[in-house]
N, C-alpha and C positions, 0 to 999 in steps of 0.2 A: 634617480627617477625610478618609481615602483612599478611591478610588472601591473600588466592591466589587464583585469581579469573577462573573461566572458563567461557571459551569465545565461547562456541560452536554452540550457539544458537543465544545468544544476537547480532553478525555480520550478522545476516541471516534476518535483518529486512531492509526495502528500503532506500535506504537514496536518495533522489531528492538533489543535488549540481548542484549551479548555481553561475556565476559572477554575482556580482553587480558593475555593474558600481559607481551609490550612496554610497556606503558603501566602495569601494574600496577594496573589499574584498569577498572569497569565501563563501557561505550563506548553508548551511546543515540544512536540513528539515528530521525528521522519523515521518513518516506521519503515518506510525502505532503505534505508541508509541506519543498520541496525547502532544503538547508542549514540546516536544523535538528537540532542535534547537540549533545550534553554529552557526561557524564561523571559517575562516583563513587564513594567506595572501597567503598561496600558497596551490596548490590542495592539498596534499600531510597532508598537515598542518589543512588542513577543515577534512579532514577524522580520523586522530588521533583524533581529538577534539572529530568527532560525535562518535566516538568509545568510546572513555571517559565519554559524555553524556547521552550515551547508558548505560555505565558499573553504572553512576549513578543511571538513571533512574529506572535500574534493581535493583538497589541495595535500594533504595527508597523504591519500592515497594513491596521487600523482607521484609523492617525494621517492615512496616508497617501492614503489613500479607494481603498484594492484590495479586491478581492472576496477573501473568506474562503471557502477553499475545503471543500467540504462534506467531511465524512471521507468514507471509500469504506464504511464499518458501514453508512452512513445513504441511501448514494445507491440508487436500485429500479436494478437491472439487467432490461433486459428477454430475454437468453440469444439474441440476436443480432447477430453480428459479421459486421458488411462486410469482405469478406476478398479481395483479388487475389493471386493464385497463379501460376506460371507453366505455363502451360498445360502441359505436360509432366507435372509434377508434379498436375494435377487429375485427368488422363488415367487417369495412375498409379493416385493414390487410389482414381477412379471402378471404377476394374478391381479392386482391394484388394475393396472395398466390398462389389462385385457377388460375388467369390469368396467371402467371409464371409456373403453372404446380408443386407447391412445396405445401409441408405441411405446416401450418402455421406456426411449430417449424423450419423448414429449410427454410424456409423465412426470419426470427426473427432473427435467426444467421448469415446469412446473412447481414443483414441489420445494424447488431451490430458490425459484422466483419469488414466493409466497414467505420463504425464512428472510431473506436479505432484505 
């Protein structure tokens, strides 16, 4: 009888799917679970795989006694980032900031909100 695995976790990591035209075929990427990658001809098809590749990877890294990394769904962010800048460029911003009437942290997010 085979071990039976739990899946509670291990689906709560990103998976990026895309066509390739070159390949002829659906391309799955877990870009948190670095070199984990498939493939399949129908969506449907790409997702069981990376599901599979996942249940490896996991299980990989079980055999071998590495930490399993936590998905990023699940991790608490706490909305601050240690950041070194070149002072030039703070200078900058702080002047941006003051001009707009904002702190330079509501500035920052801002301007981070607008790229992503």
């Amino acid at each position: 009888m085979g071990k039976k695995k739990s899946h509670n976790i291990e689906y709560k990591y990103r998976m990026d799917i895309f066509w390739s035209a070159e390949d002829d075929c659906y391309l799955v990427n877990v870009p948190e679970l670095e070199g984990c990658m498939t493939h399949g001809d129908s969506l449907e098809a790409a997702v069981t795989h990376a599901k599979e590749a996942i249940d490896g990877y996991i299980e990989s890294l079980k055999d071998r006694g590495l930490p399993i990394p936590k998905p990023l769904a699940e991790q608490d962010f706490s909305g601050k980032i240690p950041l070194r800048i070149d002072p030039n460029l703070h200078r900058d911003l702080a002047i941006k900031a003051q001009i707009e009437g904002k702190s330079l942290n509501k500035y920052i997010e801002t301007k981070l909100k607008k790229s992503s």
